[in-house]
KOLGU-44620 format. One record per atom (N, C-alpha, C): residue number from 1; residue in three letters; atom name; x negated, y negated, z negated. Coordinates in pm, 1 decimal. Atoms other than C-alpha are relative to their C-alpha. Layout:
<rs>
     k     r    a         c1         c2         c3
   NUM   ALA   CA          X          Y          Z
...
</rs>
This chain:
<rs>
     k     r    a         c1         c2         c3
     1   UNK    N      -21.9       10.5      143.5
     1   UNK   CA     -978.2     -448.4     -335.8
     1   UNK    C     -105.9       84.2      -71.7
     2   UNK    N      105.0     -108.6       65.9
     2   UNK   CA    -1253.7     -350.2     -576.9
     2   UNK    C       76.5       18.6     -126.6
     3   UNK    N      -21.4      -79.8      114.3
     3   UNK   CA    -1215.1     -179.6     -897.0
     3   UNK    C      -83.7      -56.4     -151.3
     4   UNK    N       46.9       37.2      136.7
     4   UNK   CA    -1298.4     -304.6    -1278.7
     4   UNK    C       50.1       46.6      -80.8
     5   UNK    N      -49.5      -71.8       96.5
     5   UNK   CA    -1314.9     -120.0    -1548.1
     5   UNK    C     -100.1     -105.5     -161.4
     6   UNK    N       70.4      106.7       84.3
     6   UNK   CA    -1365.3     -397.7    -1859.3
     6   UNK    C      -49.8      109.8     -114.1
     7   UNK    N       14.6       11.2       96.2
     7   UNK   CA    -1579.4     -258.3    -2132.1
     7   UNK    C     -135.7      -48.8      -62.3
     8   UNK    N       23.9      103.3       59.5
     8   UNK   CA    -1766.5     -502.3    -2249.8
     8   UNK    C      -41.6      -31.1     -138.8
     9   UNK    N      -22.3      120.8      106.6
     9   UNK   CA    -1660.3     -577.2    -2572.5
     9   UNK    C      -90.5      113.8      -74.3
    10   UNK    N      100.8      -66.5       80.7
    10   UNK   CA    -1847.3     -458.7    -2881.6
    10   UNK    C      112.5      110.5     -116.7
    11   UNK    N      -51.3      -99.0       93.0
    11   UNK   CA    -1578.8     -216.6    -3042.1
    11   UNK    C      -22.7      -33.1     -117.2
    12   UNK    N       72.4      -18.1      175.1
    12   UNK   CA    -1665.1     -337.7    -3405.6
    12   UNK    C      141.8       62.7      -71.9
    13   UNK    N     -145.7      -59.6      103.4
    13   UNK   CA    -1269.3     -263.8    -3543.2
    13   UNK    C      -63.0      147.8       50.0
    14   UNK    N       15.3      -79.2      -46.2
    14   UNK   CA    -1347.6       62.4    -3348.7
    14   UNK    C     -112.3       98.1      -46.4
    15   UNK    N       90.8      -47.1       59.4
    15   UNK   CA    -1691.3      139.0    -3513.6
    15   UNK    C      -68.3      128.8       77.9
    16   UNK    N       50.1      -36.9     -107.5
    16   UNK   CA    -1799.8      277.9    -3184.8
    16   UNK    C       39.0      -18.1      137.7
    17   UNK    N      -14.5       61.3     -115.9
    17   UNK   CA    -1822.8      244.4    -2827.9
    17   UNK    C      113.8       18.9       91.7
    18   UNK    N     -133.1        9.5      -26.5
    18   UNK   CA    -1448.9      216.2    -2699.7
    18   UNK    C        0.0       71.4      124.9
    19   UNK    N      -14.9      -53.2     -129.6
    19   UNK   CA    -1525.5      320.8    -2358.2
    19   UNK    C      -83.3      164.6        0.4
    20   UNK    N       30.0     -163.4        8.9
    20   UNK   CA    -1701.5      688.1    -2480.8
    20   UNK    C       91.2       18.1      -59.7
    21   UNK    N     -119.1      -65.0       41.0
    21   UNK   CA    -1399.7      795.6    -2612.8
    21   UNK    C       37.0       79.0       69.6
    22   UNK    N      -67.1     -138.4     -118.5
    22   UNK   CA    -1255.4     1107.1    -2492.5
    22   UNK    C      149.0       24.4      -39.0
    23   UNK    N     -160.0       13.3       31.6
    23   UNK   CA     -884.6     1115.8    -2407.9
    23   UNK    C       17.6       89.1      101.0
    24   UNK    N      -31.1     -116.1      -78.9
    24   UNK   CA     -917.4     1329.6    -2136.1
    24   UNK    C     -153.7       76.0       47.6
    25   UNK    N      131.6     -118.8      -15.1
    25   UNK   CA    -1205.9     1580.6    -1984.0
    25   UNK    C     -120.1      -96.2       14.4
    26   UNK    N      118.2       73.9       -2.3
    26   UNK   CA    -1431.2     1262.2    -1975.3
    26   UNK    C       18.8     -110.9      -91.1
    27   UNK    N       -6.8       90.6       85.4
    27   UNK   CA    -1585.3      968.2    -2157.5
    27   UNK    C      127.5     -126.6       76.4
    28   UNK    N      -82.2       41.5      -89.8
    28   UNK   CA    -1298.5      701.0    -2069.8
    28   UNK    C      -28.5      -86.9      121.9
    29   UNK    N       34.0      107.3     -126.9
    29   UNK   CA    -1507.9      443.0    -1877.3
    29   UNK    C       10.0      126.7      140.6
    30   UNK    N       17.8      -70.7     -127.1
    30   UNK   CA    -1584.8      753.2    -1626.4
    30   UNK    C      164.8       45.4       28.9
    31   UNK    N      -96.7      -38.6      -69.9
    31   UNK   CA    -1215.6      886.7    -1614.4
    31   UNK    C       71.0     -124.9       45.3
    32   UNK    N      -56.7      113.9      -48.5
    32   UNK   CA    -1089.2      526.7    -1528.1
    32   UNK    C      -72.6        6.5      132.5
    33   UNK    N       99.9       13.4     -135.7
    33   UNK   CA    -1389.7      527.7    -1274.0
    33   UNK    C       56.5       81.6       88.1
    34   UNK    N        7.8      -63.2      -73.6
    34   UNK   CA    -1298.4      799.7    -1103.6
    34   UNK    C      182.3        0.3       46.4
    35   UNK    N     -152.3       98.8       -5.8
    35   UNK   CA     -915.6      699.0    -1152.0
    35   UNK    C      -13.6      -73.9      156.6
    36   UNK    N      -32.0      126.1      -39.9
    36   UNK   CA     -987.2      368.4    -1002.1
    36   UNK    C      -77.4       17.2      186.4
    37   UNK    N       68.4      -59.3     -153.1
    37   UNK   CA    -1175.1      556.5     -668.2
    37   UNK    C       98.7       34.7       93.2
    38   UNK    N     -147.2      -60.3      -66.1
    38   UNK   CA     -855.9      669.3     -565.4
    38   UNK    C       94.5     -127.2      110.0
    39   UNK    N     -162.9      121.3      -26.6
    39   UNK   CA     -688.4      297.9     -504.4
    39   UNK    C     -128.6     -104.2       62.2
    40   UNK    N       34.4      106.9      -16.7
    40   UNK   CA    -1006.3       99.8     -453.6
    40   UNK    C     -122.4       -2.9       59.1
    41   UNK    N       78.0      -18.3      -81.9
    41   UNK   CA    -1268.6       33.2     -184.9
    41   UNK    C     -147.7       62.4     -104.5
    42   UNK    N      108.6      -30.4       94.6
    42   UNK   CA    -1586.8       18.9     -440.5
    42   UNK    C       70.6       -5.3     -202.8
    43   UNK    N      -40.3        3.5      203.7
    43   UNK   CA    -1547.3       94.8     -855.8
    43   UNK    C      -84.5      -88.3      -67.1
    44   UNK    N       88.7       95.8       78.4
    44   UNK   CA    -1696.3     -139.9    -1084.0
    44   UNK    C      -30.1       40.5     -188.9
    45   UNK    N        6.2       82.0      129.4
    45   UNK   CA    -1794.1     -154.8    -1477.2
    45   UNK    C      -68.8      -70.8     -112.3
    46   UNK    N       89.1       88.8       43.4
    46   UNK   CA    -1845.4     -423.7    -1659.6
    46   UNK    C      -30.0        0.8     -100.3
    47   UNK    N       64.1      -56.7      129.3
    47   UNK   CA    -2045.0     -424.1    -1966.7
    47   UNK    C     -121.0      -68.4       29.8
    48   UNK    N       93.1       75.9       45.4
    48   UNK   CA    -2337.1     -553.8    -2161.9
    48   UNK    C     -146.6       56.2       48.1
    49   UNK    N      108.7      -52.7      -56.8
    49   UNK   CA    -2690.4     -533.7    -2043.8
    49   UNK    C      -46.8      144.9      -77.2
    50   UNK    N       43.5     -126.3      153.6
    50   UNK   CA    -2761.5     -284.0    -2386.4
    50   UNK    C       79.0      101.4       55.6
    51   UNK    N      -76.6      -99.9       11.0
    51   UNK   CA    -2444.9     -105.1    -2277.8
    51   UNK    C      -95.1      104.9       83.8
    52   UNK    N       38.6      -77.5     -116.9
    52   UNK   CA    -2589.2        5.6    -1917.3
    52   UNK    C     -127.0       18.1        8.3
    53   UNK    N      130.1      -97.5       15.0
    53   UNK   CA    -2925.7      110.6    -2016.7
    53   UNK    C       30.1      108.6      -95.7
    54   UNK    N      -30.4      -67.0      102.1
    54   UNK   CA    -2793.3      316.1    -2289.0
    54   UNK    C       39.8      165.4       74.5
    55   UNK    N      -79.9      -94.8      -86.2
    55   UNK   CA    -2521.2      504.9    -2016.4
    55   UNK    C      -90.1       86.6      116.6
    56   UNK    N      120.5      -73.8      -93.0
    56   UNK   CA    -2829.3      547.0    -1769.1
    56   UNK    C       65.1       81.2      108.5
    57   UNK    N      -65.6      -95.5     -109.4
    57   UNK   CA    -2574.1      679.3    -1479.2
    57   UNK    C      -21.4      -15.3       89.9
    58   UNK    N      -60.3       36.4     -144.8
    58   UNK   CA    -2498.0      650.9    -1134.8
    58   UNK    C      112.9      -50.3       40.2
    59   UNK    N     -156.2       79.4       20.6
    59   UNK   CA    -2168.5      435.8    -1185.2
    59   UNK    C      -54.7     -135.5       87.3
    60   UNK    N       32.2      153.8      -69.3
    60   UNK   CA    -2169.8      104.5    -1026.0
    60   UNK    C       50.7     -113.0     -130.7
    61   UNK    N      -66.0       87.3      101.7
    61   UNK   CA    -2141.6     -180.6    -1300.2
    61   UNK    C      -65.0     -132.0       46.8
    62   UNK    N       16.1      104.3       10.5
    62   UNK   CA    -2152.6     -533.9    -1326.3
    62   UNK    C      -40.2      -76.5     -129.1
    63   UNK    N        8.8       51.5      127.5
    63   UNK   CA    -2335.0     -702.9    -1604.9
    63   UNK    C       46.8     -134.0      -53.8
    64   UNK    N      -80.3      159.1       59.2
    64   UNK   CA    -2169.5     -983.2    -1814.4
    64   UNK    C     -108.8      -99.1       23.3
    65   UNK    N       59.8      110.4      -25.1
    65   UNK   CA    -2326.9    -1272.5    -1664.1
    65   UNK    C        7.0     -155.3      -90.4
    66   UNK    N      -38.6      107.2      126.2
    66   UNK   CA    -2146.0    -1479.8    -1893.3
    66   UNK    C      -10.2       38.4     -122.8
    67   UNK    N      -32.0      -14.7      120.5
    67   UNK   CA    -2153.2    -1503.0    -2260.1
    67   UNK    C      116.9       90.7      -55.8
    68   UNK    N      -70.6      -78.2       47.7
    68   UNK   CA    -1977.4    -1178.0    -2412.4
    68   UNK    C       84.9      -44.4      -62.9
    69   UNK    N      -96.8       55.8      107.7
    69   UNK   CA    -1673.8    -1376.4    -2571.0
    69   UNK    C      106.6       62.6       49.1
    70   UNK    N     -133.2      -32.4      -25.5
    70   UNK   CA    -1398.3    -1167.2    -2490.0
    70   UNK    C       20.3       51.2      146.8
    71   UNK    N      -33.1      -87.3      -99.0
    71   UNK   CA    -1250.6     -961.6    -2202.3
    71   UNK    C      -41.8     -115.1      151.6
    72   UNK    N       43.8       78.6     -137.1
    72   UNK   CA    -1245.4    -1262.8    -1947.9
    72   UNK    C     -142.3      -27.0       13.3
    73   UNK    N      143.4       55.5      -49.7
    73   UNK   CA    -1636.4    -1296.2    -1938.2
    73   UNK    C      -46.8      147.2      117.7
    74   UNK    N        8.0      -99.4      -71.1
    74   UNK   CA    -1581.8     -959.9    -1768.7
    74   UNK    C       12.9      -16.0      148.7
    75   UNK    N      -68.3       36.8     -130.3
    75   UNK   CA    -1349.5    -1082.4    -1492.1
    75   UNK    C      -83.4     -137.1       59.1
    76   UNK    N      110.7      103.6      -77.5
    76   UNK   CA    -1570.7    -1407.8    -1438.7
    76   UNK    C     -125.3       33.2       60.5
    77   UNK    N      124.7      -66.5      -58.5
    77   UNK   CA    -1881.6    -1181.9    -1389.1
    77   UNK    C       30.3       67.2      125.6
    78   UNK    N      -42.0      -68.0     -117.6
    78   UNK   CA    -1696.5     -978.1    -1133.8
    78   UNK    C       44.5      -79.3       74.8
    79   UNK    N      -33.3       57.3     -111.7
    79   UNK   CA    -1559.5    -1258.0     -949.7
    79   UNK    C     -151.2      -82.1       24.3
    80   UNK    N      161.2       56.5       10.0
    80   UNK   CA    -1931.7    -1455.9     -985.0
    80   UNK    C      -72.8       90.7       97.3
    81   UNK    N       89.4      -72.7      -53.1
    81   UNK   CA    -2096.5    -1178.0     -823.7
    81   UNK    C       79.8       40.8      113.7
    82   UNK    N      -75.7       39.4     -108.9
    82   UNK   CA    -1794.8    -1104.7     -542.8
    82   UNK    C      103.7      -58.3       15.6
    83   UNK    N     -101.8      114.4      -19.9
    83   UNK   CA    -1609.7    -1422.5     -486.2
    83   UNK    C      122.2       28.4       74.2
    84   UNK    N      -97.5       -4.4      -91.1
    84   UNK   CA    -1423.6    -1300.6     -197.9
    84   UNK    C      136.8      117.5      -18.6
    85   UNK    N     -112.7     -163.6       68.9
    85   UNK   CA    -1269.1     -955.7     -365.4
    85   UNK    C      129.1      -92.3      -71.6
    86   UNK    N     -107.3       -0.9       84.8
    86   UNK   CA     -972.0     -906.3     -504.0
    86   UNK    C      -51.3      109.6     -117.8
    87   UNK    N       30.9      -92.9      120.9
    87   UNK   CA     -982.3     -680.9     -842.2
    87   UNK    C      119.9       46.3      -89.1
    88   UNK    N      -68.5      -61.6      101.1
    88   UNK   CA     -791.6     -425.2     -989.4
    88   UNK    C      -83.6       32.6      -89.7
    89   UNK    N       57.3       -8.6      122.1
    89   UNK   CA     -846.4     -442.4    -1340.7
    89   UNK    C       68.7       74.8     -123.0
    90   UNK    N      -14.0      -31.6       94.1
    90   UNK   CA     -849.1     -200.8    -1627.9
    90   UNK    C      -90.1       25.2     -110.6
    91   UNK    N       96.0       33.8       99.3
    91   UNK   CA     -979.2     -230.2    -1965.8
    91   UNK    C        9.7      156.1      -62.7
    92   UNK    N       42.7     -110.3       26.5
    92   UNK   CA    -1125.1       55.3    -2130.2
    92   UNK    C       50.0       97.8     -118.9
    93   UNK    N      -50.2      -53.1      119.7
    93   UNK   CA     -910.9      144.3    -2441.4
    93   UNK    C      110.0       -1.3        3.3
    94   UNK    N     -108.7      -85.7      -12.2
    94   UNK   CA     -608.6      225.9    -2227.8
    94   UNK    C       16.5      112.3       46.1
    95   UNK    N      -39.2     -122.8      -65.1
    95   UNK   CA     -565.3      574.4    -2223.1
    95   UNK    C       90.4       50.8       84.8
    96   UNK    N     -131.3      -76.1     -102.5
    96   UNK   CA     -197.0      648.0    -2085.2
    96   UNK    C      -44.3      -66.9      131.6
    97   UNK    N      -30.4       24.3     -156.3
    97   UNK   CA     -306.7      462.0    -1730.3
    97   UNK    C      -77.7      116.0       48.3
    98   UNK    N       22.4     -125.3      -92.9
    98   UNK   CA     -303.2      686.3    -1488.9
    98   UNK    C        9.6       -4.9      158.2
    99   UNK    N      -54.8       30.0     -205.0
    99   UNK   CA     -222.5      727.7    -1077.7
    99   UNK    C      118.3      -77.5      -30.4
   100   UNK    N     -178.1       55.0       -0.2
   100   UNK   CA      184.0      677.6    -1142.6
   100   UNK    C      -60.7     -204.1      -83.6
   101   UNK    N      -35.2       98.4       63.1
   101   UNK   CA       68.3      368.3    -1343.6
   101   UNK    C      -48.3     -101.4      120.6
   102   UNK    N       20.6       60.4      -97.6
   102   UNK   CA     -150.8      202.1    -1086.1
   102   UNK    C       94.4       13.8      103.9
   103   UNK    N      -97.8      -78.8     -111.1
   103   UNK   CA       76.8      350.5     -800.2
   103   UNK    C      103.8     -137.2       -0.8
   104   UNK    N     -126.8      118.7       51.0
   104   UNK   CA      345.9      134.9     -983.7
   104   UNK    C      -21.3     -120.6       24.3
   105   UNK    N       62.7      104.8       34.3
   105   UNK   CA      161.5     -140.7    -1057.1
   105   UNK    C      -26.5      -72.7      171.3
   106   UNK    N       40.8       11.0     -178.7
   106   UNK   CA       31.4     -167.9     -624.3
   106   UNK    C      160.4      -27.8      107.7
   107   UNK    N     -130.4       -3.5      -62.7
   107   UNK   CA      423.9      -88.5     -506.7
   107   UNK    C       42.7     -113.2      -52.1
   108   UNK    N      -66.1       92.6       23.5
   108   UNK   CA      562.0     -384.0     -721.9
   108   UNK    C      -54.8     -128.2       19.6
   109   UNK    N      113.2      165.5      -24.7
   109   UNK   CA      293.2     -649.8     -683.1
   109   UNK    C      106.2     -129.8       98.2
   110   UNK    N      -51.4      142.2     -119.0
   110   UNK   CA      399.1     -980.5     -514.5
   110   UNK    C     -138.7      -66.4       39.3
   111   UNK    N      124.2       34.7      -76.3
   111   UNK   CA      130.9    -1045.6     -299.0
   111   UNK    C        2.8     -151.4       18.6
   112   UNK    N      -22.2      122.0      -13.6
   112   UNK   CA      205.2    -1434.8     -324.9
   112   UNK    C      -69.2      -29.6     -116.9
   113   UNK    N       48.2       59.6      158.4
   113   UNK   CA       81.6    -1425.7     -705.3
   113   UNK    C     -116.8       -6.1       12.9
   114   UNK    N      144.4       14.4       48.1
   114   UNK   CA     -251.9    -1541.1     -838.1
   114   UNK    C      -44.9      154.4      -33.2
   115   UNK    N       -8.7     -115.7      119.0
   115   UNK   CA     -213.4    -1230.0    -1078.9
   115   UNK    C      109.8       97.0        5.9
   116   UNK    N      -84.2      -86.3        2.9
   116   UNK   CA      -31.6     -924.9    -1072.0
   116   UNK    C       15.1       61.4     -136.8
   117   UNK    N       34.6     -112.9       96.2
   117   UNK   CA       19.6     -764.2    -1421.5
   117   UNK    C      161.3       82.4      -96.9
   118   UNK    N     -110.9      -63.4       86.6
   118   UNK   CA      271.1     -561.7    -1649.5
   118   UNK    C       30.2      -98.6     -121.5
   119   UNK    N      -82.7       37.9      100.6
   119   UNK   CA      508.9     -687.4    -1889.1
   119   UNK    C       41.7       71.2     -127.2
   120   UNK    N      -60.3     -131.0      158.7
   120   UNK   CA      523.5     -539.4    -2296.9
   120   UNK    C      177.3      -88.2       33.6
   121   UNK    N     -163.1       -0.7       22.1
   121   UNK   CA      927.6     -480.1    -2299.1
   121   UNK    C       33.8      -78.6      -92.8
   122   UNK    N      -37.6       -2.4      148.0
   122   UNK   CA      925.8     -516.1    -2683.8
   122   UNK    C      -92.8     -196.6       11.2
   123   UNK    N       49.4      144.7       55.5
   123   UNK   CA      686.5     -864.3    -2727.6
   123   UNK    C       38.8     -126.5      164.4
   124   UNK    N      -83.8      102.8      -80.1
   124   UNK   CA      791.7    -1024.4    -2360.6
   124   UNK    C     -177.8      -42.8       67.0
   125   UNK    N      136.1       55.0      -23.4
   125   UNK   CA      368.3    -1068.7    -2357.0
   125   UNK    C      -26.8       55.8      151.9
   126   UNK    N       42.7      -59.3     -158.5
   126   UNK   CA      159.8    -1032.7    -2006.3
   126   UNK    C      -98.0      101.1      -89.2
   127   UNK    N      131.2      -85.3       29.6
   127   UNK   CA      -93.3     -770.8    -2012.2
   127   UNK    C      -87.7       11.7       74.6
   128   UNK    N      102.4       18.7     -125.4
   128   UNK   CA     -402.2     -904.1    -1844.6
   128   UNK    C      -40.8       87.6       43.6
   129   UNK    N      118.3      -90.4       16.0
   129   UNK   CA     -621.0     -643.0    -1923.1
   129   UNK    C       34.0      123.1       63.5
   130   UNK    N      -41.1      -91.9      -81.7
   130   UNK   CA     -422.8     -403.6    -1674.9
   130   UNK    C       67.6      -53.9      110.0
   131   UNK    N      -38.9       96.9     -123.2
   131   UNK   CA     -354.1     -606.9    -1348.3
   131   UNK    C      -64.4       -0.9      131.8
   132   UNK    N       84.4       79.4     -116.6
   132   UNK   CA     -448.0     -732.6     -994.4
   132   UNK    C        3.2     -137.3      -10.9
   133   UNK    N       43.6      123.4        5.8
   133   UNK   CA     -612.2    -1039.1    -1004.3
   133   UNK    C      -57.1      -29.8      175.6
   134   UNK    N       40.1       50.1     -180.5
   134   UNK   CA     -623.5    -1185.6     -629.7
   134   UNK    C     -121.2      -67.3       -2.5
   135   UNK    N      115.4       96.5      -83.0
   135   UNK   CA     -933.8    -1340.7     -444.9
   135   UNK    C       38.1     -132.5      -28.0
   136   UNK    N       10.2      165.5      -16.9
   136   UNK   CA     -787.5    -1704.5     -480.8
   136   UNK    C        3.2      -14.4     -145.8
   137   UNK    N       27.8       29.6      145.5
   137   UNK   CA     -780.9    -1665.6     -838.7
   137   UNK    C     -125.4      -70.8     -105.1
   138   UNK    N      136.5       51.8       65.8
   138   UNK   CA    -1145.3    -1640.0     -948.9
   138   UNK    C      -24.1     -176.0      -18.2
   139   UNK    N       18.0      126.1      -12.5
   139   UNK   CA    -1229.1    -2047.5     -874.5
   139   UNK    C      103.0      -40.6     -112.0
   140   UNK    N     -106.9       78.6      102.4
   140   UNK   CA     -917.3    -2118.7    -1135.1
   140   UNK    C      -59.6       85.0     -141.9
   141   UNK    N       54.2      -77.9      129.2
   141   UNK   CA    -1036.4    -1849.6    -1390.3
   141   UNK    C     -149.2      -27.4      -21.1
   142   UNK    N      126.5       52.9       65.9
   142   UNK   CA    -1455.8    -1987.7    -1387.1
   142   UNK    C       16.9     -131.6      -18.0
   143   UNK    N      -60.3      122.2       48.1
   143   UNK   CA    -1257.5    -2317.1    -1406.0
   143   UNK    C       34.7       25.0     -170.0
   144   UNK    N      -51.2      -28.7      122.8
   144   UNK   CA    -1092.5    -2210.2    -1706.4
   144   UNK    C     -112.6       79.0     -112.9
   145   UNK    N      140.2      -79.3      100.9
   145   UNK   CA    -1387.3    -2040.3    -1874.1
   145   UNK    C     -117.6      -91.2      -22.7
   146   UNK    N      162.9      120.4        0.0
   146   UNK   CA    -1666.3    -2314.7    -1786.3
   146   UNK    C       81.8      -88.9      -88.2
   147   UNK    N      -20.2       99.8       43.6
   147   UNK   CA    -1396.3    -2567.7    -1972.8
   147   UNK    C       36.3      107.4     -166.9
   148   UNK    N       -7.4      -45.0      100.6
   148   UNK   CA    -1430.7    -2316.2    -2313.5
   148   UNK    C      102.9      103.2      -25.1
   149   UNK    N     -125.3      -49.9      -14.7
   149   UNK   CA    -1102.5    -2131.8    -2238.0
   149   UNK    C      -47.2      123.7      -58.4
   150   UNK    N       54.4     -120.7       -3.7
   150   UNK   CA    -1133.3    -1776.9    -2364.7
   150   UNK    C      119.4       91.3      -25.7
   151   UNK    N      -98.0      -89.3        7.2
   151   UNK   CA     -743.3    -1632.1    -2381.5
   151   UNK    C       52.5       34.0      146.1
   152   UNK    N      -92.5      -16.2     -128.3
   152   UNK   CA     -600.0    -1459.5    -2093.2
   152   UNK    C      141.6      -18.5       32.0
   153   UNK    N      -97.0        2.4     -105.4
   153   UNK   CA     -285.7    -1435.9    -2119.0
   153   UNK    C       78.7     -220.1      -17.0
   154   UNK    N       -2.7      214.9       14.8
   154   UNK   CA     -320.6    -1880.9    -2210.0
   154   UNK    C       -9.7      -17.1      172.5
   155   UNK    N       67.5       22.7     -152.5
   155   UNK   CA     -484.1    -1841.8    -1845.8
   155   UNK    C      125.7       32.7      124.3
   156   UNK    N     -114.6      -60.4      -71.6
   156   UNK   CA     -176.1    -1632.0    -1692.0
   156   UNK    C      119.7     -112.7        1.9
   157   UNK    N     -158.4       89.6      -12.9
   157   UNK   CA       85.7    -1890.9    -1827.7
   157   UNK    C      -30.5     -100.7       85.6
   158   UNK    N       19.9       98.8      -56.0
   158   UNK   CA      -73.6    -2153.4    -1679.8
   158   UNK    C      -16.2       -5.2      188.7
   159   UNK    N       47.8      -32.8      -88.2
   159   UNK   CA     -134.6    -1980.8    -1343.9
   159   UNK    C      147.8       30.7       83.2
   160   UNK    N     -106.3      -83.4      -95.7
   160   UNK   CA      124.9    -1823.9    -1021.2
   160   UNK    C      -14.5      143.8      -80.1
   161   UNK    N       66.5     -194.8       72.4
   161   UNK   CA      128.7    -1431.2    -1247.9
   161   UNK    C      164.6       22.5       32.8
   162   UNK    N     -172.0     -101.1      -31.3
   162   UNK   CA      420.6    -1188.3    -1146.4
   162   UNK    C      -82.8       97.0      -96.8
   163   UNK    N       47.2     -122.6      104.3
   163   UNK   CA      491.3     -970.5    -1466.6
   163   UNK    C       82.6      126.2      120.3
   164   UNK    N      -92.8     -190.1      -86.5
   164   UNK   CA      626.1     -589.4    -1339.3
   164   UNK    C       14.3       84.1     -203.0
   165   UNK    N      -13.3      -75.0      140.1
   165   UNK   CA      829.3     -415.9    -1641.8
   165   UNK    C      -80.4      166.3       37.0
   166   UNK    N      101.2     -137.4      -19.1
   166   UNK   CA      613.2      -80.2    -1645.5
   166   UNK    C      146.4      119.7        5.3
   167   UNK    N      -85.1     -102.7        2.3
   167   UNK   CA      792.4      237.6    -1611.4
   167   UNK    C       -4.8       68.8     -104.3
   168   UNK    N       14.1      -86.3       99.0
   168   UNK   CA      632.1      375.3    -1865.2
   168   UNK    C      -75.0      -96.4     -129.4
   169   UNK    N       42.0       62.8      125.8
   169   UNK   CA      567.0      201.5    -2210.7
   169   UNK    C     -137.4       40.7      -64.0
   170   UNK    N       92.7        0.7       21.7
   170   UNK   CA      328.5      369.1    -2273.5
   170   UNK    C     -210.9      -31.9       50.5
   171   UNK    N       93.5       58.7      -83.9
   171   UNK   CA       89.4      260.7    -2024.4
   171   UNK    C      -64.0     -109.1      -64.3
   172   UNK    N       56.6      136.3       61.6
   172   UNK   CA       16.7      -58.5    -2231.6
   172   UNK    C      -76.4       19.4     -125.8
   173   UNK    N      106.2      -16.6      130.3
   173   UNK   CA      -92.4      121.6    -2517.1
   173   UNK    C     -157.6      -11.5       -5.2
   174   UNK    N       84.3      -42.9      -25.9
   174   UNK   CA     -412.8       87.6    -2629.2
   174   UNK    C      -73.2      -21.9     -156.5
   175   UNK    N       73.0       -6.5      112.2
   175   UNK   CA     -667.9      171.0    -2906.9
   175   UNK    C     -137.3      -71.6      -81.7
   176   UNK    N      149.2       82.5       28.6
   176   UNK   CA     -900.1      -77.8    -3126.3
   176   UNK    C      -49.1       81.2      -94.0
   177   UNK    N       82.0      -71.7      113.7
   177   UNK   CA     -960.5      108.6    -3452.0
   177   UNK    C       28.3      158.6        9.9
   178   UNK    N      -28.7     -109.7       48.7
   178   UNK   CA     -993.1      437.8    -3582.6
   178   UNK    C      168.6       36.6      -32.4
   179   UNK    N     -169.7      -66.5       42.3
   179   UNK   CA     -589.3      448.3    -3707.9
   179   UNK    C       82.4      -20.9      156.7
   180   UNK    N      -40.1       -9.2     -135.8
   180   UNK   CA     -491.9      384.9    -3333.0
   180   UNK    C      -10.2      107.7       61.6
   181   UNK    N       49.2     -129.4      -38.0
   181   UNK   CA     -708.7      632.0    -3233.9
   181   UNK    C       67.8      119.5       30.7
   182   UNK    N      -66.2      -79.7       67.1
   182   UNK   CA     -570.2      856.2    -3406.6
   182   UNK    C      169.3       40.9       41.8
   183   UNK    N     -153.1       46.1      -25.1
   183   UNK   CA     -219.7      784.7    -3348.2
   183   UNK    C       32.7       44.2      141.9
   184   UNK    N        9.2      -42.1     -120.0
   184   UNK   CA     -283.7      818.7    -2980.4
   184   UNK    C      -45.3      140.0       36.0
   185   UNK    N       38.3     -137.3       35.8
   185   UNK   CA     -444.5     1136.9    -3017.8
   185   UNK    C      127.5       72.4      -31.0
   186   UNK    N     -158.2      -69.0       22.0
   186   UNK   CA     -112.6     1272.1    -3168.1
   186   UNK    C       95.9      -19.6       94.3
   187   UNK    N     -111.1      -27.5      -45.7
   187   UNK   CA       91.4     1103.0    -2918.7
   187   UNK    C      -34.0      112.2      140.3
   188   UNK    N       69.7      -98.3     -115.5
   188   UNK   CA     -106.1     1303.5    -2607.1
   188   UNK    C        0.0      122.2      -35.9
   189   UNK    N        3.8      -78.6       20.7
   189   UNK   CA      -99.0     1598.7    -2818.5
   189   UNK    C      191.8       50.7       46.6
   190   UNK    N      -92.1      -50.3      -21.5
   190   UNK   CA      269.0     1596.3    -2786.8
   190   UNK    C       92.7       67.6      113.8
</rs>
């Protein structure tokens, strides 16, 4: 199982780069990275060619091979480049995941599903953008992307996906703008 950490997208509600954010002693793409080292053979993240000259690290990333339209051009680049992986996937503007969340997330899986992901309590929605996405998946998801597709969780209904209610609610949170931010900031302070 490799490791994806989606950020990608261009933050514009955000009015900066979603994945330098600091929520804990690092920018978040690196504390996910180093997170996601813990659970998964190699780490991945994905992001725009601009992003990863900018970051200039020693991270391992994958560049959007596809057209930047949204989180899944992330997961098509990472399965495009290793077909045969599986991929735990987290996107870059959830702070509360943590060990216990993955941990959770690995213990409840149904290894029969396309898709493994958490369930919001309150809206009943999947939450792609924090999941395992199996090896037999990819071929149905560059299916679904080569025919214009660009919602995930459109992609999930249509697919084998086991939700898992989270343990912790807050795990799903996550921050686009500045008043999120913010908000999150206060609740970590507490």
């Amino acid at each position: 199982m490799y490791g994806l950490i989606l950020a990608g997208g261009r933050s514009t509600r955000m009015g900066q780069d979603k994945s330098n954010l600091f929520y804990h002693q690092n920018p978040q793409r690196i504390y996910l990275y180093q997170l996601l080292e813990n659970f998964c053979e190699k780490v991945f993240i994905s992001a725009r060619k601009e992003q990863i000259s900018v970051w200039n690290d020693q991270l391992n990333y994958i560049e959007d091979s596809v057209s930047s339209e949204g989180p899944l051009s992330g997961i098509v680049s990472a399965y495009e480049k290793y077909p045969e992986e599986s991929w735990l996937v987290v996107a870059c503007d959830m702070p509360f995941v943590d060990q216990n969340t993955i941990s959770f997330l690995l213990k409840y899986q149904d290894p029969q599903a396309y898709v493994n992901v958490f369930q919001n309590p309150q809206t009943l929605d999947y939450e792609p953008l924090l999941g395992l996405w199996h090896s037999k998946t990819g071929h149905l998801l560059k299916e679904f992307y080569a025919n214009g597709q660009r919602s995930p969780r459109r992609f999930l209904r249509q697919i084998n996906c086991h939700a898992i209610a989270p343990q912790n609610t807050h795990w799903l949170l996550n921050a686009n703008d500045p008043e999120e931010y913010a908000q999150i900031l206060e609740i970590m302070r507490k």
